[in-house]
SERO-4910 file (N, C-alpha, C, O; in steps of 0.05 Angstrom, whole numbers):
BEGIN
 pado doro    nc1    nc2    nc3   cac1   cac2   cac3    cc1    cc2    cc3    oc1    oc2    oc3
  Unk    A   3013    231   -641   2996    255   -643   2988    259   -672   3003    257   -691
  Unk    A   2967    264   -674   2951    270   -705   2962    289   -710   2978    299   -695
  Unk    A   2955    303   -740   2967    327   -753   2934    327   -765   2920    307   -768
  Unk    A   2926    362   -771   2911    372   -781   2929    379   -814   2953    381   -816
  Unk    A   2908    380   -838   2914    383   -862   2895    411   -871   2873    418   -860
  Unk    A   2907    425   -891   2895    448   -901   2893    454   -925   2906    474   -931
  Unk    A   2881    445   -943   2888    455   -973   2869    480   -989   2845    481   -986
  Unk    A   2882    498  -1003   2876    515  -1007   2878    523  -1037   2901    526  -1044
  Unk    A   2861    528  -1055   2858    531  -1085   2885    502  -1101   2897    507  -1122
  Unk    A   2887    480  -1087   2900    467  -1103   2883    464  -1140   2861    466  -1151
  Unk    A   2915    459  -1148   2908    451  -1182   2940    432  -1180   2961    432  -1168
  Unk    A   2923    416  -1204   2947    391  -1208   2936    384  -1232   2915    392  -1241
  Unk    A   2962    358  -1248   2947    347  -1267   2975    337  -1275   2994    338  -1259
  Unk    A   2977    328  -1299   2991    321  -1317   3006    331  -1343   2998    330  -1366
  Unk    A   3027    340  -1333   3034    353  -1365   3013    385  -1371   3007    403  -1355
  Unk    A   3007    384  -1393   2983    400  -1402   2954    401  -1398   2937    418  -1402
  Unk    A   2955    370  -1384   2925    361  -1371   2923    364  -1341   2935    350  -1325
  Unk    A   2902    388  -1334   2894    396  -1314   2874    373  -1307   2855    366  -1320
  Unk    A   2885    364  -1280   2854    351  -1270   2851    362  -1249   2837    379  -1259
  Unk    A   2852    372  -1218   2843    382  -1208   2845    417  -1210   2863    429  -1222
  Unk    A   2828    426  -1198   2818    456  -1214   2808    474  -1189   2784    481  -1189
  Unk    A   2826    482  -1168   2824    495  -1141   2809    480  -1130   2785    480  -1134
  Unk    A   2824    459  -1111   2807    446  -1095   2810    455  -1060   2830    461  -1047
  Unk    A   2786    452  -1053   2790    471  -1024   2779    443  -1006   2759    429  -1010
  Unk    A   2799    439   -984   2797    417   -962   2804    429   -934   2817    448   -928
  Unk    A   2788    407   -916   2805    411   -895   2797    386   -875   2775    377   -870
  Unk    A   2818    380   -866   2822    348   -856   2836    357   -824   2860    359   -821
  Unk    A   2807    362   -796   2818    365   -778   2836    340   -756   2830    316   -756
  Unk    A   2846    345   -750   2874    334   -726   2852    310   -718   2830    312   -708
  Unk    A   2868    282   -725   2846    261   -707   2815    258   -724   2794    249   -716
  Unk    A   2821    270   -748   2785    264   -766   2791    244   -780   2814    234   -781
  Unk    A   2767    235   -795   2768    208   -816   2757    232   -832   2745    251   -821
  Unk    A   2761    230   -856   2748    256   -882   2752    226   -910   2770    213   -920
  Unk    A   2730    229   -911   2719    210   -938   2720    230   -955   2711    253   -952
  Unk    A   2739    213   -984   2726    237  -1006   2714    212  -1030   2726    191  -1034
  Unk    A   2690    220  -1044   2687    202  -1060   2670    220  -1080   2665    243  -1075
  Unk    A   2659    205  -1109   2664    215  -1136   2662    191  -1148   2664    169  -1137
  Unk    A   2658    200  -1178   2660    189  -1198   2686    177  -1211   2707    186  -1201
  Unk    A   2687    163  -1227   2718    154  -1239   2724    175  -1250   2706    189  -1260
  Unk    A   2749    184  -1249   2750    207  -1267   2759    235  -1255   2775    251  -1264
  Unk    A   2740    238  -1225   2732    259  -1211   2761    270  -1206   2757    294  -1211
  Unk    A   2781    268  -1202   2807    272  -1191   2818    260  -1160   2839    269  -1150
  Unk    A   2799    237  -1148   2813    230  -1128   2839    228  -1118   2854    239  -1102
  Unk    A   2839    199  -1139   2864    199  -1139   2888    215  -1143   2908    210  -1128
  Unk    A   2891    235  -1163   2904    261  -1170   2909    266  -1141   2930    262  -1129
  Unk    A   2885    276  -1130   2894    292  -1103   2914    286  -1083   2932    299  -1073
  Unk    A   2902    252  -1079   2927    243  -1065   2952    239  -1077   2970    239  -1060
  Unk    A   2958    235  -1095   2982    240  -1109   2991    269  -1097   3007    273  -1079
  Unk    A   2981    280  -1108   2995    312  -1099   2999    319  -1072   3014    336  -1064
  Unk    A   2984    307  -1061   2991    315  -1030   3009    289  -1023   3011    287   -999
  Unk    A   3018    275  -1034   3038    252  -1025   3071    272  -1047   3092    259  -1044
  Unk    A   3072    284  -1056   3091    306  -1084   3106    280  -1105   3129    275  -1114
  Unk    A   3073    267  -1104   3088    253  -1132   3081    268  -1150   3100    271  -1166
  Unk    A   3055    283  -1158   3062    302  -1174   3064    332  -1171   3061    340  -1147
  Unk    A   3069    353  -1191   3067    372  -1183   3050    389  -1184   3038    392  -1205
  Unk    A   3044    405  -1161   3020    418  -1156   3017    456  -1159   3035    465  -1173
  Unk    A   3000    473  -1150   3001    488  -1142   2983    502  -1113   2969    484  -1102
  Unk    A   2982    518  -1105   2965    527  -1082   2978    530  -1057   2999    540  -1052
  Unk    A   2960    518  -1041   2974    531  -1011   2963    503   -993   2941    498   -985
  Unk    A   2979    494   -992   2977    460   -965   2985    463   -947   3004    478   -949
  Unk    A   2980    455   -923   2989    466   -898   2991    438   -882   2973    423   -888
  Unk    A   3006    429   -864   3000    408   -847   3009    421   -818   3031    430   -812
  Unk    A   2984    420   -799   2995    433   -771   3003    468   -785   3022    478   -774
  Unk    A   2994    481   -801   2992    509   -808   3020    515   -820   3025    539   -824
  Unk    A   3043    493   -827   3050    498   -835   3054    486   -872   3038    470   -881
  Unk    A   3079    496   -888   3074    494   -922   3087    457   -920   3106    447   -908
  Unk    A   3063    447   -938   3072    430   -942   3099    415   -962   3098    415   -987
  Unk    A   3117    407   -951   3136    404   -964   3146    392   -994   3127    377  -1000
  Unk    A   3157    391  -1007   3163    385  -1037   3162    363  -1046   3154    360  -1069
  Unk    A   3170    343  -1032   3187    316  -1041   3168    296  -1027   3152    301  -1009
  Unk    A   3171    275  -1037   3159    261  -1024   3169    249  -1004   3153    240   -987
  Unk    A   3198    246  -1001   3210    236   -969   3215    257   -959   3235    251   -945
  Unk    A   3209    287   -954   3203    307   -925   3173    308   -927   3161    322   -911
  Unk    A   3158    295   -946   3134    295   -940   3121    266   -916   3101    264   -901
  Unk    A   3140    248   -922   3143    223   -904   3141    233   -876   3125    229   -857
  Unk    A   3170    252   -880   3176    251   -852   3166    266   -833   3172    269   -809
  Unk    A   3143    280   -850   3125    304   -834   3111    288   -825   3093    298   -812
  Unk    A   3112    259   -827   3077    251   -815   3067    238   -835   3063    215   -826
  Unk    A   3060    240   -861   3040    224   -881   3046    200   -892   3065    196   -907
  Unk    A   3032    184   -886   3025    163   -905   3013    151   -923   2990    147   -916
  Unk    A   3018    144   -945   3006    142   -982   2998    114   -974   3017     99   -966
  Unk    A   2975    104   -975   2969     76   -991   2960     75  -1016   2936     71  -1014
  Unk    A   2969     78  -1049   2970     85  -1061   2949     66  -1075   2947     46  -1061
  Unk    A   2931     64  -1097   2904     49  -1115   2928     35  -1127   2947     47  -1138
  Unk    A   2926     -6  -1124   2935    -16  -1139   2949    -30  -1117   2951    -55  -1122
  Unk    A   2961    -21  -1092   2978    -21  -1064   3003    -24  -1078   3019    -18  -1061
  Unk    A   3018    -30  -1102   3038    -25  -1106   3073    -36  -1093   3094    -25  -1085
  Unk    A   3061    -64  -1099   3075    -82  -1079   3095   -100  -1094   3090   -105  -1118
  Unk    A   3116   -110  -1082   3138   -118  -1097   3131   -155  -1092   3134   -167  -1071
  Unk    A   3121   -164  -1117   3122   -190  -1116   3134   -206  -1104   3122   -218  -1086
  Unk    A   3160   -210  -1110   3191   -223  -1104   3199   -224  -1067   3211   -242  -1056
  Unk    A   3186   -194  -1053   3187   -190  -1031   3174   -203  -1013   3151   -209  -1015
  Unk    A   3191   -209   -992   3170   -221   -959   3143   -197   -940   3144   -173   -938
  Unk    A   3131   -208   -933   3124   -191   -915   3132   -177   -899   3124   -154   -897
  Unk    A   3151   -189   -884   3171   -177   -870   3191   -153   -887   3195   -131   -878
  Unk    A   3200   -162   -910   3219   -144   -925   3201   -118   -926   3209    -99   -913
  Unk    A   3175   -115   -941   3165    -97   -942   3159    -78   -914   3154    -54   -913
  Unk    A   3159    -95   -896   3151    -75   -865   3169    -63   -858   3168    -41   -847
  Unk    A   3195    -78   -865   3222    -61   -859   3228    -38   -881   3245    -21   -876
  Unk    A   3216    -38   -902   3220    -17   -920   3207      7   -913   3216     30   -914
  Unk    A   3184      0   -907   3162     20   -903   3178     37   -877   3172     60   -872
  Unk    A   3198     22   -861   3208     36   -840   3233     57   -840   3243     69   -821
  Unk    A   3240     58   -866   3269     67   -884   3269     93   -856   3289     95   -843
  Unk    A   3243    111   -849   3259    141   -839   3260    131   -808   3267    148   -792
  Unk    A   3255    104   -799   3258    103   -771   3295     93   -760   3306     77   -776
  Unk    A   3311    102   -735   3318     95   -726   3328     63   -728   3310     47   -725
  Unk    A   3353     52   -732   3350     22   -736   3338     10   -704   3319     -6   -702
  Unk    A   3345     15   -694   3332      7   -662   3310      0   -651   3305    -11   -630
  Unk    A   3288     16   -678   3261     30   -662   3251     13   -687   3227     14   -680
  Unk    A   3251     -4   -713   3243    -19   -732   3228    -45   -719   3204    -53   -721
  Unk    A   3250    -56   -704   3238    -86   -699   3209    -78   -679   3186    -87   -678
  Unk    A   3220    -58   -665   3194    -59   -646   3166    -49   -660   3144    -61   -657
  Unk    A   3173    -19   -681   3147    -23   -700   3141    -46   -714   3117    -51   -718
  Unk    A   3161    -62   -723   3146    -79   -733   3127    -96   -716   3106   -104   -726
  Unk    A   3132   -102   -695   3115   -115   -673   3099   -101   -675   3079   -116   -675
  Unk    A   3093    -82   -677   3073    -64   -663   3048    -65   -686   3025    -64   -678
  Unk    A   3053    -67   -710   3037    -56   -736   3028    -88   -735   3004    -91   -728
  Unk    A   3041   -109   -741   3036   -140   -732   3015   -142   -730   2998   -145   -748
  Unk    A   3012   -140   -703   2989   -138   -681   2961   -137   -694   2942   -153   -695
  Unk    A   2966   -101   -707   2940    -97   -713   2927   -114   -739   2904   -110   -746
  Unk    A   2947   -135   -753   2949   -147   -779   2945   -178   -764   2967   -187   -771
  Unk    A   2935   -195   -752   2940   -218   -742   2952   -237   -768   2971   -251   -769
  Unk    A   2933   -232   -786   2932   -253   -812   2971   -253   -820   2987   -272   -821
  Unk    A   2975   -219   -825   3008   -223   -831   3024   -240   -812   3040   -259   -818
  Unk    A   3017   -229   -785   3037   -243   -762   3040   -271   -775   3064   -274   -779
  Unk    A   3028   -290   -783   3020   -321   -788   3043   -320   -820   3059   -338   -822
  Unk    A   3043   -299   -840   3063   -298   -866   3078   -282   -867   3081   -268   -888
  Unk    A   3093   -278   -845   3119   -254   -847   3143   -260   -869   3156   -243   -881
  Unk    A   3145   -292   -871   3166   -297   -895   3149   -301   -929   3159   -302   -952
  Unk    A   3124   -302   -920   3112   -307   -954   3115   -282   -969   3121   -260   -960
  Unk    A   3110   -288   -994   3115   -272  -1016   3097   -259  -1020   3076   -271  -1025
  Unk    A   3098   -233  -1018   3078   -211  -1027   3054   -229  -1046   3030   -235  -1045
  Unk    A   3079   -232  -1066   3055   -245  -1102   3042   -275  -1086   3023   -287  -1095
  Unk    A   3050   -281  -1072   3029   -304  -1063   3003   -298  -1040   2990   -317  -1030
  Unk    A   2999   -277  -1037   2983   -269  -1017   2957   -266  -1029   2954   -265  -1053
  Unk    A   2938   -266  -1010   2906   -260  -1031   2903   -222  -1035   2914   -203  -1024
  Unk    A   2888   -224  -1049   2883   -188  -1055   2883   -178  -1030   2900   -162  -1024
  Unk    A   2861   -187  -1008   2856   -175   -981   2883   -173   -970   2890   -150   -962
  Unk    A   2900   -193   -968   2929   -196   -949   2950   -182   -961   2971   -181   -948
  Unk    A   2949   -172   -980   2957   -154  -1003   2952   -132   -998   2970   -115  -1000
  Unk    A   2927   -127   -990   2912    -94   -992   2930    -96   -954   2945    -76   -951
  Unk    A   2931   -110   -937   2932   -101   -910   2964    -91   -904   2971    -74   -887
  Unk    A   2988   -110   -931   3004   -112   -923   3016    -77   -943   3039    -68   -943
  Unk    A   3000    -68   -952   3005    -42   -965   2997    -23   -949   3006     -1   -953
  Unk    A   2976    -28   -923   2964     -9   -903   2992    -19   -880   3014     -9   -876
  Unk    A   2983    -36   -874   3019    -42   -849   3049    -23   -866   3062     -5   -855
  Unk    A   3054    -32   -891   3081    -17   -893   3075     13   -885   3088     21   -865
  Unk    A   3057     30   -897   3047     49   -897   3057     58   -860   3074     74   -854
  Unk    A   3041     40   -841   3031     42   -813   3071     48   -804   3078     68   -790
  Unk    A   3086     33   -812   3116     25   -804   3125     48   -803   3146     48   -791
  Unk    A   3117     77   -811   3133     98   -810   3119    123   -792   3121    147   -794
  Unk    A   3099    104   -770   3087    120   -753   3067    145   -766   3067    164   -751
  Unk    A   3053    148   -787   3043    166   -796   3024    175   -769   3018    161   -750
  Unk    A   3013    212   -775   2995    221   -768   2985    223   -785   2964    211   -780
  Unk    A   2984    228   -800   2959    225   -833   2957    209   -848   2975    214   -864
  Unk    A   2944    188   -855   2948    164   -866   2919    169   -885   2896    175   -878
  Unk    A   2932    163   -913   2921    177   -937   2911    148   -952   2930    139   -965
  Unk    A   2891    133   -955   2883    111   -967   2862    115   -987   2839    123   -982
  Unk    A   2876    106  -1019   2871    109  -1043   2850     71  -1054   2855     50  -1065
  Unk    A   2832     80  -1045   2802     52  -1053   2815     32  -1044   2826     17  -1060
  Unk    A   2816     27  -1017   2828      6  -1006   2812    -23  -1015   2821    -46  -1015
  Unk    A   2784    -13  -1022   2763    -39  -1020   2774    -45  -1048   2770    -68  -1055
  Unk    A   2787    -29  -1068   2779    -37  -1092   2788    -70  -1096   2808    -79  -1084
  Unk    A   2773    -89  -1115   2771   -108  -1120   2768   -130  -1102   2779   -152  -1104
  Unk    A   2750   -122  -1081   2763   -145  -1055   2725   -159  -1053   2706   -148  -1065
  Unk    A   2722   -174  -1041   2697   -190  -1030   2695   -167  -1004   2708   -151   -990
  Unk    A   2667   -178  -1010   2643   -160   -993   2660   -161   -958   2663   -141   -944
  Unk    A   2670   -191   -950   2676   -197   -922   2699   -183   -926   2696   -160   -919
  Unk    A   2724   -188   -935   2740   -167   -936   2745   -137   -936   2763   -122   -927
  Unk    A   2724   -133   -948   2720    -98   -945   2718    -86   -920   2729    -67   -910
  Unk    A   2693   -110   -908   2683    -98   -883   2707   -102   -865   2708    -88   -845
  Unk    A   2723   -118   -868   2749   -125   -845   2764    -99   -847   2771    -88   -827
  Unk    A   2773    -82   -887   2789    -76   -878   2781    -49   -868   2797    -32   -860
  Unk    A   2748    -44   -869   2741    -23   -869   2740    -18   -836   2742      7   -834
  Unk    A   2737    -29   -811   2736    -43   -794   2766    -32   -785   2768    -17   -766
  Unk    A   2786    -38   -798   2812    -30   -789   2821      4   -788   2834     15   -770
  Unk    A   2811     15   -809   2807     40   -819   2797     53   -788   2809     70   -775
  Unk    A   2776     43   -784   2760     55   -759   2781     49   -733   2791     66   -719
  Unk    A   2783     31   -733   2807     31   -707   2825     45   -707   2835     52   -686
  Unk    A   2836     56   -736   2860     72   -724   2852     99   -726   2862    115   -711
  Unk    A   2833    107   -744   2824    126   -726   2817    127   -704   2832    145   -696
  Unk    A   2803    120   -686   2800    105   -664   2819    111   -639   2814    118   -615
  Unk    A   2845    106   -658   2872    104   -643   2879    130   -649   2903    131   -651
  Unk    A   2871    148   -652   2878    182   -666   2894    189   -689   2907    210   -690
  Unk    A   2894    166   -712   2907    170   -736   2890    193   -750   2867    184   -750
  Unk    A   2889    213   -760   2883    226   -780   2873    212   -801   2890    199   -813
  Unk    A   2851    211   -808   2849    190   -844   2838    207   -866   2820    222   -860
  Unk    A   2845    207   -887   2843    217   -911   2834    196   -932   2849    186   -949
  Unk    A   2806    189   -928   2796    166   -938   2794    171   -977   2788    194   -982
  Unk    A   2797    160   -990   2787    158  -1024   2773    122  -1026   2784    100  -1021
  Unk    A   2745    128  -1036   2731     96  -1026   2713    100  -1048   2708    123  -1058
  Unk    A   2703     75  -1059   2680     66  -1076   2665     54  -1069   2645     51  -1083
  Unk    A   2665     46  -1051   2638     44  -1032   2636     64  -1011   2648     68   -989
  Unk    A   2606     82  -1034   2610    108  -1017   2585    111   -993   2578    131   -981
  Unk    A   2574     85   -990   2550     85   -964   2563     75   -947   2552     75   -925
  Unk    A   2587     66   -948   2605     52   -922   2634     80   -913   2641     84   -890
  Unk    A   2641     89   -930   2649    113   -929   2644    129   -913   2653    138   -892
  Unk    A   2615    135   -934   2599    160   -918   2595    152   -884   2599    168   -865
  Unk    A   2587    127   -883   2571    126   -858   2595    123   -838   2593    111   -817
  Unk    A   2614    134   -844   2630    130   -819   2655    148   -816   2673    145   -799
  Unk    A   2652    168   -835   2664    189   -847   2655    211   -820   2631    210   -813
  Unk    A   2670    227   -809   2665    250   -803   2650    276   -805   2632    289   -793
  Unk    A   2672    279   -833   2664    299   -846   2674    286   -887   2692    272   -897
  Unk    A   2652    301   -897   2658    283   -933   2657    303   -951   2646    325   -950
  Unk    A   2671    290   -973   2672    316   -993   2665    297  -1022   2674    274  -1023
  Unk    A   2647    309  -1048   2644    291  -1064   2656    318  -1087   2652    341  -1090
  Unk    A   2672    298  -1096   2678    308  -1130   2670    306  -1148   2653    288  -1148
  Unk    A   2672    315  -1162   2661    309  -1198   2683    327  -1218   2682    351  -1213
  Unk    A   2696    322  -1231   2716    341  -1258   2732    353  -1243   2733    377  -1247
  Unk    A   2748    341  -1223   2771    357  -1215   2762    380  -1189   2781    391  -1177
  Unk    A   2734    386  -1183   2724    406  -1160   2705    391  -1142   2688    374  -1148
  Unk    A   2711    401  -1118   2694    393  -1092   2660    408  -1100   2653    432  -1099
  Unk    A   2647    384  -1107   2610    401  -1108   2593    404  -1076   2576    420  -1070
  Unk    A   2606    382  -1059   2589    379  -1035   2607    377  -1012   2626    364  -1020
  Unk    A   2610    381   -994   2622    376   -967   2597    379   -950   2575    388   -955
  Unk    A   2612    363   -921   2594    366   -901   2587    338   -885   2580    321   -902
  Unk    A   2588    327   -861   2582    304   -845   2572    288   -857   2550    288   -868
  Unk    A   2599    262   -854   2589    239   -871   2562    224   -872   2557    205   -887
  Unk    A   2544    235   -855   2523    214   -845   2493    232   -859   2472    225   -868
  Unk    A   2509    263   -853   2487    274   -873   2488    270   -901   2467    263   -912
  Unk    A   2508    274   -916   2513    274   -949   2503    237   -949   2497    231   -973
  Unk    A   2499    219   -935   2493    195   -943   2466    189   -940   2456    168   -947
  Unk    A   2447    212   -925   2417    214   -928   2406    239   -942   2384    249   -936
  Unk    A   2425    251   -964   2418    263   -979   2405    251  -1009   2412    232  -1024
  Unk    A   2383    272  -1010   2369    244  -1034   2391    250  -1057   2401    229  -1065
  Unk    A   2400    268  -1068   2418    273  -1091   2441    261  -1088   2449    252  -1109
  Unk    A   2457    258  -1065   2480    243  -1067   2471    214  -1064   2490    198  -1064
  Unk    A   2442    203  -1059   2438    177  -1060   2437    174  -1086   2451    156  -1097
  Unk    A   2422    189  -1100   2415    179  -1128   2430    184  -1144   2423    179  -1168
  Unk    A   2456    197  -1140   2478    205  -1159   2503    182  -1151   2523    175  -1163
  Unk    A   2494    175  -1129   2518    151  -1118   2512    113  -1114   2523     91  -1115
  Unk    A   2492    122  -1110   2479     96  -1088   2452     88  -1111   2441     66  -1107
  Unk    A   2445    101  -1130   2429     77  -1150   2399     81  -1143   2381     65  -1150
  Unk    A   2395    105  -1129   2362    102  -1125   2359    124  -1134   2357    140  -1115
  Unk    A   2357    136  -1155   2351    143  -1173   2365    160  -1199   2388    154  -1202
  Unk    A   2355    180  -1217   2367    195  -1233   2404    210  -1222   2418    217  -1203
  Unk    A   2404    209  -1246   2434    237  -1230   2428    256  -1237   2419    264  -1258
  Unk    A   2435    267  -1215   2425    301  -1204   2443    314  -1222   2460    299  -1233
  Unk    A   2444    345  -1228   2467    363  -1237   2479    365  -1208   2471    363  -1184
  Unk    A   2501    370  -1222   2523    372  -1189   2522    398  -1181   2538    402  -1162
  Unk    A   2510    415  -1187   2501    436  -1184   2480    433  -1153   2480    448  -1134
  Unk    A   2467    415  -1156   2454    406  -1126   2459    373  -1117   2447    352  -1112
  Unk    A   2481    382  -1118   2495    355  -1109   2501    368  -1075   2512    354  -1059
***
């Protein structure tokens, strides 16, 4: 079952450095919600804070209620972090990592997710004993979306999955993205390719300096001329003011 998300005047940042600056969301039960922006914009921040790696303020809600502190009762509510970078242990198997990602399940109920997440990964099924560090970026990026998958999320939160990958890869893993929404995962997309994003996004939100300038259906904000020409290269950048 999906979980609905709610955020309300969040602020976060670092130390004395504020980067986000009341950010207002909302990510319904079973949606895909693209957010995309500039480098800089606070994407990534956000998902950090809603994963409580860092610390935040405001009002988060999952299913209407406060979202929790830590990052393992934030696990166990449901969310899943694929974090920019995927953040993967060299030294480790494929397998080792699927079983990690499963740390809050039952020992009983492991082997069978792992079958289960497999599946949707064919390429892993084929390197369950290879080494993380020997994998290609793509089998890398999938095996950081599978650990992620191992702990049954309803909200599954993915931080530029495309980043650094070939054009065919993207589209595969972007392709996957859609299926599990599909399958009624909740998605909380962060993407740099924001015409593939957009176009398959629900509902989208664009940043700039830490604040949401635009929301609204991914399919409209991607035939908007200002978010084309502020994103997509056909023409000037707009003030975000009519963004």
């Amino acid at each position: 079952m999906s979980v609905s998300l709610s955020v309300r005047g969040l602020r976060a940042g670092y130390g004395a450095l504020r980067v986000l600056d009341g950010i207002d969301l909302e990510v319904a039960a079973g949606g895909l919600i693209a957010v995309v922006g500039p480098n800089g914009a606070g994407k990534t921040t956000l998902l950090r804070a809603l994963s409580g790696l860092i610390q935040w303020v405001g009002d988060v809600r999952l299913d209407g209620a406060r979202l929790p502190a830590t990052p393992a009762a934030i696990v166990a509510r449901g969310v899943g972090h694929v974090p920019e970078g995927r953040e993967l242990f060299p030294g480790m198997s494929v397998r080792e990592h699927l079983e990690l990602g499963a740390w809050s399940l039952p020992g009983r109920l492991r082997a069978a997710r792992l079958e289960e997440v497999i599946g949707v990964f064919p390429r892993l099924a084929e390197r369950r004993r290879q080494l993380a560090g020997s994998l290609s970026g793509g089998e890398q990026q999938m095996l950081a979306i599978a650990r992620a998958l191992m702990s049954r999320p309803r909200l599954l939160m993915l931080d530029e999955p495309s980043l650094g990958l070939a054009p065919r890869m993207v589209d595969e893993l972007l392709a996957v993205v859609r299926r599990l929404h599909q399958d009624g995962v909740t998605i909380l997309l962060v993407e740099q390719h924001v015409a593939q994003a957009l176009a398959m996004a629900d509902e989208a939100y664009v940043m700039e300096r830490g604040r949401v300038v635009s929301r609204g259906p991914g399919p409209a904000l991607l035939a908007s001329d200002a978010v084309r020409a502020a994103y997509l290269g056909t023409g000037g950048r707009p003030d975000a003011s009519t963004v």
